[in-house]
Kinemage of the C-alpha trace (Angstrom):
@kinemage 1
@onewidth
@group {chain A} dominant
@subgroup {mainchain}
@vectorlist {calphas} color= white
{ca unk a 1} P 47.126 -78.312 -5.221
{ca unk a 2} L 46.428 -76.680 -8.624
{ca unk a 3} L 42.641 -75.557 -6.874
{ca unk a 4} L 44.056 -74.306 -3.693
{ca unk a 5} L 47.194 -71.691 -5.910
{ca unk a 6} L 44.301 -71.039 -7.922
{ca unk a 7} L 42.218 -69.869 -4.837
{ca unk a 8} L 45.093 -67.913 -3.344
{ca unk a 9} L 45.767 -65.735 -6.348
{ca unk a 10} L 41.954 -65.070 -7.102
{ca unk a 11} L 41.912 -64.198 -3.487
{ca unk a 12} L 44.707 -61.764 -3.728
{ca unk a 13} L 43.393 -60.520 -7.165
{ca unk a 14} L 40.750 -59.205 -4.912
{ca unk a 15} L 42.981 -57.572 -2.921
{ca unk a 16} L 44.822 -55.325 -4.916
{ca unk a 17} L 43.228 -51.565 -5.490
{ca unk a 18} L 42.814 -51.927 -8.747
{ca unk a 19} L 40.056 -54.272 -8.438
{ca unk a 20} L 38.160 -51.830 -5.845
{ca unk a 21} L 35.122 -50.272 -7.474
{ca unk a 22} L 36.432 -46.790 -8.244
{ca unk a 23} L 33.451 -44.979 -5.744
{ca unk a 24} L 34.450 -47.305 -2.883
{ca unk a 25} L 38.339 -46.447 -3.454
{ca unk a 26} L 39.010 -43.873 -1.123
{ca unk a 27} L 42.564 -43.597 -1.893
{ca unk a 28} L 42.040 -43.108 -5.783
{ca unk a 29} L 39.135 -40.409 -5.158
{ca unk a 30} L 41.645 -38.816 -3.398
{ca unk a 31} L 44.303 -38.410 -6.143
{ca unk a 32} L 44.889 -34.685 -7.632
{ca unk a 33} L 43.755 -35.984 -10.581
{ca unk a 34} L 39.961 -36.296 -9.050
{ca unk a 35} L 39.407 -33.706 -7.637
{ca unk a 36} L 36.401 -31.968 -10.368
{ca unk a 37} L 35.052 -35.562 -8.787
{ca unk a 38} L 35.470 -34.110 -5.450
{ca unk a 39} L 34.092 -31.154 -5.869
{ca unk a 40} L 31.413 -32.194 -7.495
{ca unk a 41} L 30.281 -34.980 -5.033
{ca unk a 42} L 30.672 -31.881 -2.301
{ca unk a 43} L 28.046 -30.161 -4.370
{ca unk a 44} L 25.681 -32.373 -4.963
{ca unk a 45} L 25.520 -33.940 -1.839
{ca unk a 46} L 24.226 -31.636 0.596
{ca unk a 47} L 21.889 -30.007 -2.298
{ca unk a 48} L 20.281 -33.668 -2.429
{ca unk a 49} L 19.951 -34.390 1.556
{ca unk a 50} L 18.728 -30.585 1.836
{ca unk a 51} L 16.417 -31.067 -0.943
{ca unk a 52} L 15.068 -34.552 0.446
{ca unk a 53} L 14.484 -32.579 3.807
{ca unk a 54} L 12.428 -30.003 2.221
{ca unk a 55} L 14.668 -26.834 2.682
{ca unk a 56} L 13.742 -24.138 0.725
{ca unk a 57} L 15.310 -21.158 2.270
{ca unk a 58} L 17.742 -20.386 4.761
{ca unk a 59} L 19.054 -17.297 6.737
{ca unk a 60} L 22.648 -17.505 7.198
{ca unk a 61} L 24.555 -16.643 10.798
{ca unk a 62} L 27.634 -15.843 10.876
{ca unk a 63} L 29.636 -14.313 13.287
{ca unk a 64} L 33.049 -15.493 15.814
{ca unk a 65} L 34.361 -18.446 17.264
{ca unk a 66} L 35.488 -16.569 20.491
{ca unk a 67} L 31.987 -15.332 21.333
{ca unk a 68} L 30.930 -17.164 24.110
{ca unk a 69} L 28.194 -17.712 26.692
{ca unk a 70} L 28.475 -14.786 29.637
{ca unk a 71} L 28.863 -17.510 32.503
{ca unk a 72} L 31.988 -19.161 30.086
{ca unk a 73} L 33.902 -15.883 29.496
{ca unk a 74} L 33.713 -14.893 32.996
{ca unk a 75} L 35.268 -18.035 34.157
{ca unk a 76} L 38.035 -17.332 31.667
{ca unk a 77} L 38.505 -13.848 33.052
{ca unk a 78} L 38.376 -15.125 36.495
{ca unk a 79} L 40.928 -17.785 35.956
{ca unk a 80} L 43.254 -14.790 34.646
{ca unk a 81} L 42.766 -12.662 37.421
{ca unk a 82} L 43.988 -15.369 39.746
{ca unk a 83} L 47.066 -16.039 38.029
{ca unk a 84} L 47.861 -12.505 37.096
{ca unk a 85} L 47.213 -11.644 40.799
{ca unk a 86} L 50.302 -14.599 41.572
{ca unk a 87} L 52.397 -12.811 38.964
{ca unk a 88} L 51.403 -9.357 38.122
{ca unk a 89} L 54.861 -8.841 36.200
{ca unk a 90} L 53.562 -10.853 33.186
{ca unk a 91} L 52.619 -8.442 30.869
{ca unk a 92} L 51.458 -11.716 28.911
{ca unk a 93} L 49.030 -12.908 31.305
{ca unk a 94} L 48.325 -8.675 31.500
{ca unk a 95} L 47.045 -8.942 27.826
{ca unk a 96} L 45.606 -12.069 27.961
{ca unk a 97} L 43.165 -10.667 30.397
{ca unk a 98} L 42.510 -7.222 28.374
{ca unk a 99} L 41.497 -9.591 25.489
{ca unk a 100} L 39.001 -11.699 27.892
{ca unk a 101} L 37.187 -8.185 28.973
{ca unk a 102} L 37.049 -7.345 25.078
{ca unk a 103} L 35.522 -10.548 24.387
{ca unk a 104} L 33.115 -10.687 27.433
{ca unk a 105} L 31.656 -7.373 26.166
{ca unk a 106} L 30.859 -8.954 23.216
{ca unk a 107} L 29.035 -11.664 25.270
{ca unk a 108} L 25.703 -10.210 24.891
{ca unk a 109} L 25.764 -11.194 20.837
{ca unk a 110} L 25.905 -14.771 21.780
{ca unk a 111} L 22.543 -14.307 23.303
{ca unk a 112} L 21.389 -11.824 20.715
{ca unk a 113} L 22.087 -15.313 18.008
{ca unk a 114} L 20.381 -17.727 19.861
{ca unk a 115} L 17.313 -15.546 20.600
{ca unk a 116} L 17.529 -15.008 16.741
{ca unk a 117} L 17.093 -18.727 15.969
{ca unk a 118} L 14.621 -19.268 18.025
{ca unk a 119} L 12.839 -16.646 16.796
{ca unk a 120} L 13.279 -16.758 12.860
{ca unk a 121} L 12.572 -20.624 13.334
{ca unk a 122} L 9.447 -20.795 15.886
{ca unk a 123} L 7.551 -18.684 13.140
{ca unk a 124} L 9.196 -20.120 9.639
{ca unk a 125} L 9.103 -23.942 10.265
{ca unk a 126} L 5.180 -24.263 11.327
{ca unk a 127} L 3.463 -27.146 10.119
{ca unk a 128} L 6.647 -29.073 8.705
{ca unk a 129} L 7.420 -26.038 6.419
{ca unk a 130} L 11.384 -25.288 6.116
{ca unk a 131} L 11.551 -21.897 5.421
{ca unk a 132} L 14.286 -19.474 6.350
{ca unk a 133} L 15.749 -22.332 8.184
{ca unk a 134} L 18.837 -21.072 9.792
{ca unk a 135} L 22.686 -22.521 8.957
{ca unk a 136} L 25.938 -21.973 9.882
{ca unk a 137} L 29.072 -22.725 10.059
{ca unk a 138} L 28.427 -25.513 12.247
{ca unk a 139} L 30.879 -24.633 14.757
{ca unk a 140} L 31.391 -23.078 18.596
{ca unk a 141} L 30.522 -19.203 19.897
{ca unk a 142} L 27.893 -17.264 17.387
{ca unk a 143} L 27.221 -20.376 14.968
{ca unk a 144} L 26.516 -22.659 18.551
{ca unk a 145} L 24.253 -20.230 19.212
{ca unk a 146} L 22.161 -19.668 16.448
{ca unk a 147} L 22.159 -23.064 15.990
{ca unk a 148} L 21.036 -23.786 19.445
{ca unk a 149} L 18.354 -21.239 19.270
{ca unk a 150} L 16.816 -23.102 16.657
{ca unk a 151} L 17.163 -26.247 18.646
{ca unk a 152} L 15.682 -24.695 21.786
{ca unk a 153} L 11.911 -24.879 19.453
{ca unk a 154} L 12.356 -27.838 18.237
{ca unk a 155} L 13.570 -26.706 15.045
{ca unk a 156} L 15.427 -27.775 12.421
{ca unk a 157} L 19.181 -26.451 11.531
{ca unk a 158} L 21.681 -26.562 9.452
{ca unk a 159} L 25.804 -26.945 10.063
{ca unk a 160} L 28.462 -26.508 6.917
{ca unk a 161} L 31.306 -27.487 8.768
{ca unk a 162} L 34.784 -27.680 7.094
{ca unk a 163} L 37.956 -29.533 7.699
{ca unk a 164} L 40.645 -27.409 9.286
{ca unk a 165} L 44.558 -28.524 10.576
{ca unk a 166} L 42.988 -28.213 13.806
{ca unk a 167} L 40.070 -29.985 13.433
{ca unk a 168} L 36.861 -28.047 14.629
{ca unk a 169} L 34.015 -30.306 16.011
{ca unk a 170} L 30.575 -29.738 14.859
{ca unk a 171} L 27.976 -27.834 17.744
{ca unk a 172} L 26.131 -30.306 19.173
{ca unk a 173} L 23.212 -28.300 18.361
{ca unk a 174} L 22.911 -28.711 14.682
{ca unk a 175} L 20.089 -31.472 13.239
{ca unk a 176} L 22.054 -34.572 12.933
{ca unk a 177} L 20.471 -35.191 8.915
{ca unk a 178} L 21.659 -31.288 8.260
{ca unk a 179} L 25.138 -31.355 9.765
{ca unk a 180} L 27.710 -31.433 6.417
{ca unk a 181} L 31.653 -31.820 6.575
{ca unk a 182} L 33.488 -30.016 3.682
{ca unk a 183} L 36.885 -30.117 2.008
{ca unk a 184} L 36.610 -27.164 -0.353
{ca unk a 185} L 35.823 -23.741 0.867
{ca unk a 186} L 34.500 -22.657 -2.617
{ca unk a 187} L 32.117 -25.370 -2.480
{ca unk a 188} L 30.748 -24.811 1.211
{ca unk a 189} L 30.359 -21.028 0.390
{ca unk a 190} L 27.899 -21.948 -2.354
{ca unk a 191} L 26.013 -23.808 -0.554
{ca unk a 192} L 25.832 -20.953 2.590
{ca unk a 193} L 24.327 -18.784 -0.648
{ca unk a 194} L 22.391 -20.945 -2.833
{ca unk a 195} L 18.920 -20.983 -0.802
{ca unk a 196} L 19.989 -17.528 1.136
{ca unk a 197} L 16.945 -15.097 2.159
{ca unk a 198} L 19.412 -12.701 4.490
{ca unk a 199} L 22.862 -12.880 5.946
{ca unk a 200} L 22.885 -11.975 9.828
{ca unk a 201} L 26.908 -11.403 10.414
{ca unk a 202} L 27.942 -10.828 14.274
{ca unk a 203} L 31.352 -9.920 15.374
{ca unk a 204} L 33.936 -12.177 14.429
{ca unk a 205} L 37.446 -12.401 12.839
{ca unk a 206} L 38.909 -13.116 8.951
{ca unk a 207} L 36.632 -15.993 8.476
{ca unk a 208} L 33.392 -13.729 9.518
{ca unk a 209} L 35.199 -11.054 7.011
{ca unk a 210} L 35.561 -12.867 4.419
{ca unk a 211} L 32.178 -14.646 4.085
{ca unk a 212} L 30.763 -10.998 4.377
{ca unk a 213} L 32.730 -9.117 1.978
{ca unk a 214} L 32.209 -11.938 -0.746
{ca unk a 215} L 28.579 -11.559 -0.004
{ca unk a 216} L 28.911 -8.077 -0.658
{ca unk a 217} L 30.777 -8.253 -3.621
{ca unk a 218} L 28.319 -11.098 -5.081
{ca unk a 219} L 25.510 -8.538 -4.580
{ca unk a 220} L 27.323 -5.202 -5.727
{ca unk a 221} L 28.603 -6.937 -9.445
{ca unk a 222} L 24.967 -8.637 -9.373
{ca unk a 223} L 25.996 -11.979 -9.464
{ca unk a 224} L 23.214 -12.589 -6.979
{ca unk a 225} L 19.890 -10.894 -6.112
{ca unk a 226} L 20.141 -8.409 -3.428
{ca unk a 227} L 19.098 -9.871 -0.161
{ca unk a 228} L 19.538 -7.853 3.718
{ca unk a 229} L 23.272 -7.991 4.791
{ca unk a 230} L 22.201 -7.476 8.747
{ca unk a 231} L 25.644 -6.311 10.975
{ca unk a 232} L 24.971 -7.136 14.565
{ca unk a 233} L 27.013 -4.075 16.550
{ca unk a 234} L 27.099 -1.034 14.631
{ca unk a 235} L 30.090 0.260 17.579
{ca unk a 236} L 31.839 -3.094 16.390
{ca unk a 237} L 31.074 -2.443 12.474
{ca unk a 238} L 32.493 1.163 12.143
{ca unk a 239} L 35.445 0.471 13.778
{ca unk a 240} L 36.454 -2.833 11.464
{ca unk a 241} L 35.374 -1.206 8.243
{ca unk a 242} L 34.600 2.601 7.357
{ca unk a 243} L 32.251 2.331 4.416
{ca unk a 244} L 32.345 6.221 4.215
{ca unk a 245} L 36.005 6.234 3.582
{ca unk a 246} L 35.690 4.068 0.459
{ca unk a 247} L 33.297 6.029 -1.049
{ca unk a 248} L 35.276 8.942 -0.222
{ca unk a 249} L 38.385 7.451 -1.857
{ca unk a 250} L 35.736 6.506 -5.021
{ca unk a 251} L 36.640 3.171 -4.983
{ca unk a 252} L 32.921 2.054 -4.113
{ca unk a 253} L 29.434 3.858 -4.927
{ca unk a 254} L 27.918 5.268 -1.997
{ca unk a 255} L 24.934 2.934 -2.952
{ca unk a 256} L 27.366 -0.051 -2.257
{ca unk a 257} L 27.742 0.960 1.547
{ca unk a 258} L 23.961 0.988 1.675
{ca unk a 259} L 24.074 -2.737 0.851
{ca unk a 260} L 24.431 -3.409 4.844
{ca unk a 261} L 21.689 -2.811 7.641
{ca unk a 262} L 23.144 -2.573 11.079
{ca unk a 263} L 20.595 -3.666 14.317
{ca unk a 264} L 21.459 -4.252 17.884
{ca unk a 265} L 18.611 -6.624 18.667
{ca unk a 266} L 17.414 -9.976 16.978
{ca unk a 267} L 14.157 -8.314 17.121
{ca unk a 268} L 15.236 -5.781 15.050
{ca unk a 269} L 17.269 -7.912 12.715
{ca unk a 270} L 13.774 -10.059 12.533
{ca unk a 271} L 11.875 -7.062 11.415
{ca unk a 272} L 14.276 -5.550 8.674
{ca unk a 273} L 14.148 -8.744 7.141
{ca unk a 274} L 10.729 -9.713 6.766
{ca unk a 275} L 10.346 -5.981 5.803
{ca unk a 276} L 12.795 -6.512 2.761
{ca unk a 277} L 11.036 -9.235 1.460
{ca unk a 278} L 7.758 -7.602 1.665
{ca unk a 279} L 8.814 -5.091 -0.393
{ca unk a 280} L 10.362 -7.375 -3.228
């Protein structure tokens, strides 16, 4: 009797979360108290798996979620003609439907990124070389399609996905080995920059803002080395942000709006950026 209490309490001794090793306790790593832990495991582990892969460089694409294959946005505006034609008093549906032309004009970009990944990859990842290997956000519209560009040679490339409230599923065109899941924002925009030859930035919303103006700002107060800051859609570009008003205003240099190179083309985006690094 004395063996088999014995037993039982060893057994639940085992049990109890304070005898779980402290890197298998997934409920103490994620206390407030641990999260420099956190943070630091989110660094280190996509440096390593990139680093075992043999990444050197990368070109990062950014650009919107809503930017989507022709043949997808037409059924979209097609399915909002037929119900605005059964009530053409909804001024809801009436915007709805302005929005899907706006975005199907922007339709063309989404084949503009994936003829950019095939293209920057086909010639940078010869003989098992990873060079200028192309990453993303790892999620739908412009990231799918660079990503999937890069996919269509047999290439390899790279996802930073993040966790969101509503969670966004990686493309299914990413490398499986290269496809990371962050927590932190601060973390995964380190890693977009570390190994960063050129930032290609299509249309796209705050998130597409935001990764571009800290790029700019990164290069302006020379926290990084200058690299080409390619805007797909100059039409797009000028109407977002007017770089001539804020050197008017002299809140920036007018070198700083020179930091950006607009192209229309992945062709011409190609070009600028193999010129740039020529010339360094």
């Amino acid at each position: 009797m004395e063996n088999s209490a014995a037993n039982r309490r060893t057994a639940a001794l085992k049990k109890s979360a304070a005898y779980a090793k402290a890197y298998e306790d997934v409920e103490f790593l994620n206390r407030n108290e641990l999260r420099p832990v956190r943070l630091q495991l989110e660094l280190l582990k996509p440096e390593l798996i990139q680093f075992e892969h043999g990444v050197h460089s990368t070109i990062v694409v950014f650009g919107g979620t809503r930017v989507t294959p022709v043949e997808v946005t037409r059924e979209t505006i097609k399915s909002l003609e037929r119900r605005l034609k059964a009530r053409p008093s909804d001024k809801n549906l009436a915007t709805q439907l302005a929005v899907a032309r706006r975005v199907f004009a922007k339709a063309k970009y989404y084949d503009e990124a994936r003829k950019f990944g095939s293209l920057v990859s086909s010639q940078c990842q010869l003989g098992g070389g990873c060079e200028f290997v192309i990453v993303t956000g790892g999620g739908p519209g412009i990231m799918e399609a660079a990503n999937r560009g890069a996919s269509d040679v047999g290439a390899k490339s790279i996802g930073l996905n993040i966790t969101l409230p509503h969670e966004q599923e990686p493309n299914v065109y990413i490398t499986p080995e290269l496809c990371f899941q962050f927590r932190y924002f601060a973390i995964r925009k380190m890693h977009f920059l570390l190994r960063a030859k050129a930032l290609v930035i299509f249309p796209g919303g705050f998130g597409t803002l935001d990764e571009l103006f800290e790029a700019l700002t990164l290069v302006q107060t020379k926290k990084m080395p200058p690299l080409p800051i390619v805007l797909f859609g100059r039409e797009f570009w000028d109407e977002v942000i007017n770089f001539q008003f804020l050197v008017n205003e002299g809140v920036i240099d007018a070198a700083d709006a020179e930091l950006v190179h607009y192209v229309e083309t992945a062709e011409d985006a190609w070009k600028y950026i193999q010129d740039f690094h020529k010339g360094v």
